[in-house]
Backbone as CSV, one residue per row, in Angstrom:
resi,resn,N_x,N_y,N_z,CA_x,CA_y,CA_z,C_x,C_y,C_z
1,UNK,-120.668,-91.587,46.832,-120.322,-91.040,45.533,-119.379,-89.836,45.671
2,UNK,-119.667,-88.976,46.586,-118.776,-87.672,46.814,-117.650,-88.165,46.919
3,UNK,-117.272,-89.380,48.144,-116.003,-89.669,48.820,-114.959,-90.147,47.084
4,UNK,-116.003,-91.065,46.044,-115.084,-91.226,45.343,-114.929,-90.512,44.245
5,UNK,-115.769,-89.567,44.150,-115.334,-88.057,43.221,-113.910,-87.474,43.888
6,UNK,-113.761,-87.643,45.623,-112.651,-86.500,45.704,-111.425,-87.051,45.531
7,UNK,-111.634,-88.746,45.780,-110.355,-89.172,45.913,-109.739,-89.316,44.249
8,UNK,-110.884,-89.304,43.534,-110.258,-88.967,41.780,-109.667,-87.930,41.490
9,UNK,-110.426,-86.597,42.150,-110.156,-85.291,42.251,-108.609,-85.295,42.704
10,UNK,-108.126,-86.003,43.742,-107.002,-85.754,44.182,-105.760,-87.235,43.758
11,UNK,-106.349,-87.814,42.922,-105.432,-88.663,42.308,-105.088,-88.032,40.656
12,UNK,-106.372,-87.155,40.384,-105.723,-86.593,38.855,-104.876,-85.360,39.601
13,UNK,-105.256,-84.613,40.789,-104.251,-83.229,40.939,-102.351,-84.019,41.056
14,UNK,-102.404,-85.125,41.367,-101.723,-85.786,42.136,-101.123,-86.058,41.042
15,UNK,-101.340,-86.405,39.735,-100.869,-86.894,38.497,-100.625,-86.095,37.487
16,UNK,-100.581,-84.677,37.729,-100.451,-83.927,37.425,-99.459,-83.127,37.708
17,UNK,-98.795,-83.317,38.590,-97.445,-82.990,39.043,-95.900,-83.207,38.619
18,UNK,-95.527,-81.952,38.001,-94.629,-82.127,36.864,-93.122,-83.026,37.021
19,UNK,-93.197,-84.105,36.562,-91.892,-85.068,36.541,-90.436,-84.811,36.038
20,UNK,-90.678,-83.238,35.697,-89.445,-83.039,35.316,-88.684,-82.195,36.427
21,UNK,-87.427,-82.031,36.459,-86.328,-81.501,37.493,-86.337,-79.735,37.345
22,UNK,-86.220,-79.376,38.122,-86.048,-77.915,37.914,-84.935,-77.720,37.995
23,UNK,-84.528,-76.927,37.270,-82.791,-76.536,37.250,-82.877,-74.841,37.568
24,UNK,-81.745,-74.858,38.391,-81.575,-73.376,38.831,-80.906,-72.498,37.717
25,UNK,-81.116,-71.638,37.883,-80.598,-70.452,37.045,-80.336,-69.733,37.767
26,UNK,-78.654,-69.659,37.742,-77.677,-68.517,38.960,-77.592,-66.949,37.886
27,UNK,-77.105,-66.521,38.774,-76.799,-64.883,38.324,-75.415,-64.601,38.945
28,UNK,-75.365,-65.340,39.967,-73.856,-64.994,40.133,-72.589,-66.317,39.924
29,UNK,-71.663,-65.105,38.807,-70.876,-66.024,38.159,-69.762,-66.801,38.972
30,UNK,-69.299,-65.969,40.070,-68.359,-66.812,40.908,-69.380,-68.166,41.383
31,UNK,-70.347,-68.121,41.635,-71.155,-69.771,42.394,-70.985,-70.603,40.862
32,UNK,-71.092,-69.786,40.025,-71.497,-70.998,38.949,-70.286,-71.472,38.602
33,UNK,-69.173,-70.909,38.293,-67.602,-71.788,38.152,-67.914,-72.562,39.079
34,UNK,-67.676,-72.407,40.766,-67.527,-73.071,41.365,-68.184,-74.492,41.683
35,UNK,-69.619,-74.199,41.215,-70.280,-75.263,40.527,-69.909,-76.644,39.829
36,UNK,-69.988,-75.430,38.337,-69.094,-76.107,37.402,-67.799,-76.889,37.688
37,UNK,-67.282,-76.280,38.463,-65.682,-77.362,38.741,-66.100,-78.813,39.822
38,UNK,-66.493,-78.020,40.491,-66.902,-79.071,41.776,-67.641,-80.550,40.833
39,UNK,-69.068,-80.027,39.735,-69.957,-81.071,39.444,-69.240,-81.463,37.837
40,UNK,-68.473,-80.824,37.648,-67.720,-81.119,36.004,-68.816,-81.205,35.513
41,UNK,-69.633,-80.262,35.420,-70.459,-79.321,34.680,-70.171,-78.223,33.785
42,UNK,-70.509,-78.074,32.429,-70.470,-77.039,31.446,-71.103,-75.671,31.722
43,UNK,-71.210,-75.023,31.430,-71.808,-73.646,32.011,-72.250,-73.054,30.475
44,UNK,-73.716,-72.954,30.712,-74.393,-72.608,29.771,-74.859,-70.929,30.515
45,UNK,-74.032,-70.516,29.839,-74.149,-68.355,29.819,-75.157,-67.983,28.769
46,UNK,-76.206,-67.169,29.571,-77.777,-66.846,28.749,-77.519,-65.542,28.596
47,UNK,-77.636,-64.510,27.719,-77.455,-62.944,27.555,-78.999,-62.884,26.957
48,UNK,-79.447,-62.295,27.935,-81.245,-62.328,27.273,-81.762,-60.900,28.101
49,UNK,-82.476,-60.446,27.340,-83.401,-59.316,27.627,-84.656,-59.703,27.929
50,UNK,-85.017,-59.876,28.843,-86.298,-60.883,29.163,-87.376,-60.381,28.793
51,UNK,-87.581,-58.580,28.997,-88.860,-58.147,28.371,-89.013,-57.488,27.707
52,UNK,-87.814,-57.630,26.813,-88.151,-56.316,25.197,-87.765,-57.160,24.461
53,UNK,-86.989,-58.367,24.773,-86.050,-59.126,22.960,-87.519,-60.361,22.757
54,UNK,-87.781,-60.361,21.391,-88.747,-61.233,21.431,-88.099,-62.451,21.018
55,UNK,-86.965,-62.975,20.234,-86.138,-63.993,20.630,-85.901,-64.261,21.643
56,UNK,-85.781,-63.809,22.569,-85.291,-63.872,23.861,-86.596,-64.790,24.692
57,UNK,-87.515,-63.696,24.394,-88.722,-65.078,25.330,-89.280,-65.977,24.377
58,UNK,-89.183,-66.391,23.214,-89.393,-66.928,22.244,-88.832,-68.200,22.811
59,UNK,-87.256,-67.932,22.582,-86.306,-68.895,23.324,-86.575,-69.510,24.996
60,UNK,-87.170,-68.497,25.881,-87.407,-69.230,27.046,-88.641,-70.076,27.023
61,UNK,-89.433,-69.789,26.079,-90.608,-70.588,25.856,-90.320,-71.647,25.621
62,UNK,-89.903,-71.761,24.656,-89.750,-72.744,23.084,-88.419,-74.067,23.711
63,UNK,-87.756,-72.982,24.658,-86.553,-74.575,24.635,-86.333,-74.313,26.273
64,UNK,-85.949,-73.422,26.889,-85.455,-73.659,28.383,-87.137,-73.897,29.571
65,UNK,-88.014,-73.556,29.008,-89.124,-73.965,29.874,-89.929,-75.551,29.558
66,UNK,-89.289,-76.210,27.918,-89.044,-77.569,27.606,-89.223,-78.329,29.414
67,UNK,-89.978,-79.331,29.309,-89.115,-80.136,30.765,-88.035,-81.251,29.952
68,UNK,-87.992,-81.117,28.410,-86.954,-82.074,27.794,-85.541,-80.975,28.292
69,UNK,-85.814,-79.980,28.122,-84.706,-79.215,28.333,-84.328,-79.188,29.952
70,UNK,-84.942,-78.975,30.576,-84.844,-78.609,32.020,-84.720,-80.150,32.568
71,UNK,-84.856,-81.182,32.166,-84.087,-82.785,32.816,-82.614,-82.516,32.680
72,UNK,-82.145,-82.154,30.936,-80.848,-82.335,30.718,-80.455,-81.509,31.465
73,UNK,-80.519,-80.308,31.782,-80.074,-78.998,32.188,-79.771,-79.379,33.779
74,UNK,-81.053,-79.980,34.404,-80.495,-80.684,35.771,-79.315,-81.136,35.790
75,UNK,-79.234,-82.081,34.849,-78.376,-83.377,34.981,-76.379,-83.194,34.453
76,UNK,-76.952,-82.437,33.451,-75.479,-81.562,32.936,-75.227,-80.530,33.073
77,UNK,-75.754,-79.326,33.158,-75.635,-77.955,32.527,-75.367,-77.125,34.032
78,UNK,-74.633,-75.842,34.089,-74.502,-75.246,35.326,-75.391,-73.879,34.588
79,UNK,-76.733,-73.258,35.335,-76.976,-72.412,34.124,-76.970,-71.014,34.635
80,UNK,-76.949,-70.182,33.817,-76.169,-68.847,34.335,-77.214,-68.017,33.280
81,UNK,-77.935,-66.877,34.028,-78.686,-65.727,33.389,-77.860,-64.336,33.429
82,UNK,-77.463,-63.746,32.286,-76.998,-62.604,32.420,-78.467,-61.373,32.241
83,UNK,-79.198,-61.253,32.416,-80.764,-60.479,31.887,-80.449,-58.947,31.750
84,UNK,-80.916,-58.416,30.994,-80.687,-56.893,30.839,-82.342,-56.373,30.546
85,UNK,-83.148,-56.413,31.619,-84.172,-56.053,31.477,-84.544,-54.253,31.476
86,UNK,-85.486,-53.915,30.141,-85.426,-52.363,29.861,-86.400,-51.713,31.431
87,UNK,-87.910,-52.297,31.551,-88.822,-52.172,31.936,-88.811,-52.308,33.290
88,UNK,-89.439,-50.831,34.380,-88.790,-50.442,35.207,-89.087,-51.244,36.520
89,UNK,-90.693,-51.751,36.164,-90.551,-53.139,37.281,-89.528,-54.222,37.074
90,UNK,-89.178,-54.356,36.467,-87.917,-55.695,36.103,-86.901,-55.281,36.429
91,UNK,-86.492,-54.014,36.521,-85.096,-53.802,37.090,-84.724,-54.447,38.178
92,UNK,-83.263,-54.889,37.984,-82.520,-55.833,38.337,-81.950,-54.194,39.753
93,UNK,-81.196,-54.912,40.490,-80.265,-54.792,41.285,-79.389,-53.964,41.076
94,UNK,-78.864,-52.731,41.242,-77.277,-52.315,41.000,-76.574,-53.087,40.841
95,UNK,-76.331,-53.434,41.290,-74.975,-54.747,41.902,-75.292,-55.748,40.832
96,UNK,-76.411,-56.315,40.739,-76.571,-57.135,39.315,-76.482,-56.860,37.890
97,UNK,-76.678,-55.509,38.028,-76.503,-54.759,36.759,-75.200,-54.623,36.138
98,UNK,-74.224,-54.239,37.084,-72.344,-54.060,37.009,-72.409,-55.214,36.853
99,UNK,-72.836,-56.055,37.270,-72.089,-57.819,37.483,-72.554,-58.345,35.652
100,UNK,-73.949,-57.994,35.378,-73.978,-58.366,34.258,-73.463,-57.998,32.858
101,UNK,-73.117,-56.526,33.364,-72.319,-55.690,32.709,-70.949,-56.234,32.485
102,UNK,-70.473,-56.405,33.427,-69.067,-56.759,33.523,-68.840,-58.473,32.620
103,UNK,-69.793,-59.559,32.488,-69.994,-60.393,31.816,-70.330,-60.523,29.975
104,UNK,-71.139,-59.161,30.156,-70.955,-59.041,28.461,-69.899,-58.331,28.181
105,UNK,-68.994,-57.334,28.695,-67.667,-57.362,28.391,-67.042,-58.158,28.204
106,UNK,-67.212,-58.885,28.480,-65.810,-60.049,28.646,-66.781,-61.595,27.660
107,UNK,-68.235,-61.313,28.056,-68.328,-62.742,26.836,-69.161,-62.201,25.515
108,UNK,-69.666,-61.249,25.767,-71.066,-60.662,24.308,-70.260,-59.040,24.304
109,UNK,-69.518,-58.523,23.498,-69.228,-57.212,23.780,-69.836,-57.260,22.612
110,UNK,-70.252,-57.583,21.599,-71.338,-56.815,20.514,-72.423,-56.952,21.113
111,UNK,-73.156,-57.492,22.192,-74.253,-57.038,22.468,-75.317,-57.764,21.695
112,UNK,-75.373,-59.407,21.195,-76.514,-60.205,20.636,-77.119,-60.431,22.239
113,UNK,-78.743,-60.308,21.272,-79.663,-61.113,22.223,-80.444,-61.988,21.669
114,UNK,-80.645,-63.248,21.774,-80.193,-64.257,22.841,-78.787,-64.133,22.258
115,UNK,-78.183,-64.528,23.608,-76.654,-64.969,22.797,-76.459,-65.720,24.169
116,UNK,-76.039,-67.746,23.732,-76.087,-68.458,24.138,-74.448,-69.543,24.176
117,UNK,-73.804,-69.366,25.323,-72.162,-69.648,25.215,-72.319,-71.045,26.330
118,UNK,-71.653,-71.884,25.632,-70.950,-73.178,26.731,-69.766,-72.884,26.854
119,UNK,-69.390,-72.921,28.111,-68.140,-72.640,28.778,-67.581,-73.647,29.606
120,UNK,-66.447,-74.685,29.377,-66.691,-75.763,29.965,-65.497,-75.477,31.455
121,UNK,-65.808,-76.474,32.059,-65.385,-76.315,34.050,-64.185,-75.576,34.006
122,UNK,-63.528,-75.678,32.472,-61.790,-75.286,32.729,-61.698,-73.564,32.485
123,UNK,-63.194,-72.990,31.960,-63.347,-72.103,31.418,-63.283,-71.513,29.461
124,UNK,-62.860,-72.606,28.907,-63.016,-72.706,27.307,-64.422,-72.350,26.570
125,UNK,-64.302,-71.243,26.039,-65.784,-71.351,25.205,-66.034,-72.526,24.148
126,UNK,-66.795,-72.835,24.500,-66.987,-74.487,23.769,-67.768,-74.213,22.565
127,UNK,-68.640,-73.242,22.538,-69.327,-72.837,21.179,-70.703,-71.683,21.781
128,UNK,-71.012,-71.156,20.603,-71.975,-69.803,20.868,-73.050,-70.289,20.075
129,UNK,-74.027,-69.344,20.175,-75.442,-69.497,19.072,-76.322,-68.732,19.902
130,UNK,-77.162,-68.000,18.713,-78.378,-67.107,18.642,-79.560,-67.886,19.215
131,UNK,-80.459,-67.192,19.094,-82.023,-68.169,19.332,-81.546,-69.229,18.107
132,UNK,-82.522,-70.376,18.021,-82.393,-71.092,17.175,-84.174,-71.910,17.361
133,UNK,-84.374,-71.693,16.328,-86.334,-72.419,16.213,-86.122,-73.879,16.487
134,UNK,-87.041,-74.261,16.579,-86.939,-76.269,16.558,-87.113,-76.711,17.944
135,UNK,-86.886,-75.789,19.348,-87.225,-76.766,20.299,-86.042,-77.146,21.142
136,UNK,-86.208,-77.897,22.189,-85.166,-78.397,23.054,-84.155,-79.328,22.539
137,UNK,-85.097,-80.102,22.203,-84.332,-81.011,21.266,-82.873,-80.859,20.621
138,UNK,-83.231,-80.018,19.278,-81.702,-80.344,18.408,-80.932,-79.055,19.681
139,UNK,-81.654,-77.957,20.662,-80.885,-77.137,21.154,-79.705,-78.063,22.062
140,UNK,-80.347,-79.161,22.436,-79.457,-80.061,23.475,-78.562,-80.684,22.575
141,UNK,-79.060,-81.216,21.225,-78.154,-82.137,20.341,-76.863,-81.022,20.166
142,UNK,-77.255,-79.756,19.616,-76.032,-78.690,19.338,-75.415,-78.890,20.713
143,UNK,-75.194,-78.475,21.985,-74.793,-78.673,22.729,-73.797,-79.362,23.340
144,UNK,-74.681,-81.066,22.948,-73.657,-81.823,22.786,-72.191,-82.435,22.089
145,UNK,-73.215,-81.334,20.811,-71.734,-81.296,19.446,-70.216,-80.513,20.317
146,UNK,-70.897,-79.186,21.058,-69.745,-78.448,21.095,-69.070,-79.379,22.141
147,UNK,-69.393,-80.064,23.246,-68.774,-80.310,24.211,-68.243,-81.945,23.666
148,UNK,-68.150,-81.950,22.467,-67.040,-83.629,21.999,-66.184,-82.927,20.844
149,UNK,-66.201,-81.584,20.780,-65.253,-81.042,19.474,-64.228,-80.144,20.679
């Protein structure tokens, strides 16, 4: 009886093992062009405050921790975190800090959080957007709008 309690035990741990793809999330923007060109991949640029914007983890909840989101994101997306975390264990890096700095200059200079940009391999902003409620779902359908307009 034990022997076939464990082997259940280790056929449900076993089935339980998440089928979806993990997709990386770079920080540095030179790998992710290069990415992007190499895999003719879009580049999805994240401007998020990870532990003070409550859109912000709202949004990592709700759609990028999705495994509907994180298949597509494998399969298409090159993905890029710019984070501006307040809270002093979360501090980022010097060097990550200028680097992320230097990215909302040039893509968020008003400073939204979330603020969510496709940038496609050639470098074109393909379209922007805030948090948005609803899920992975229509977030991937928008997505797809910008990259056929």
């Amino acid at each position: 009886m034990i022997k076939y309690l464990i082997c259940f035990s280790m056929l449900l741990a076993l089935g339980h093992q998440p089928n979806s793809l993990e997709p990386e999330w770079l920080t540095d923007w030179e790998k992710a062009q290069n990415q992007s060109q190499t895999e003719n991949k879009a580049i999805l640029l994240v401007f998020s405050g990870s532990d003070w914007c409550g859109p912000c983890i709202r949004q990592k909840k709700e759609i990028f921790a999705d495994s509907i989101f994180k298949d597509y994101a494998a399969a298409n997306l090159v993905l890029v975190n710019a984070d501006f975390p307040r809270r002093k264990k979360n501090r980022l890096s010097d060097e990550l800090t200028q680097h992320n700095k230097m990215l909302a200059e040039k893509y968020n200079p008003e400073g939204y959080f979330p603020f969510n940009l496709l940038i496609s391999p050639e470098g074109e902003i393909l379209g922007s957007c805030s948090f948005r409620a609803g899920g992975a779902t229509p977030f991937i359908k928008l997505i797809e709008e910008w990259q056929k307009n």
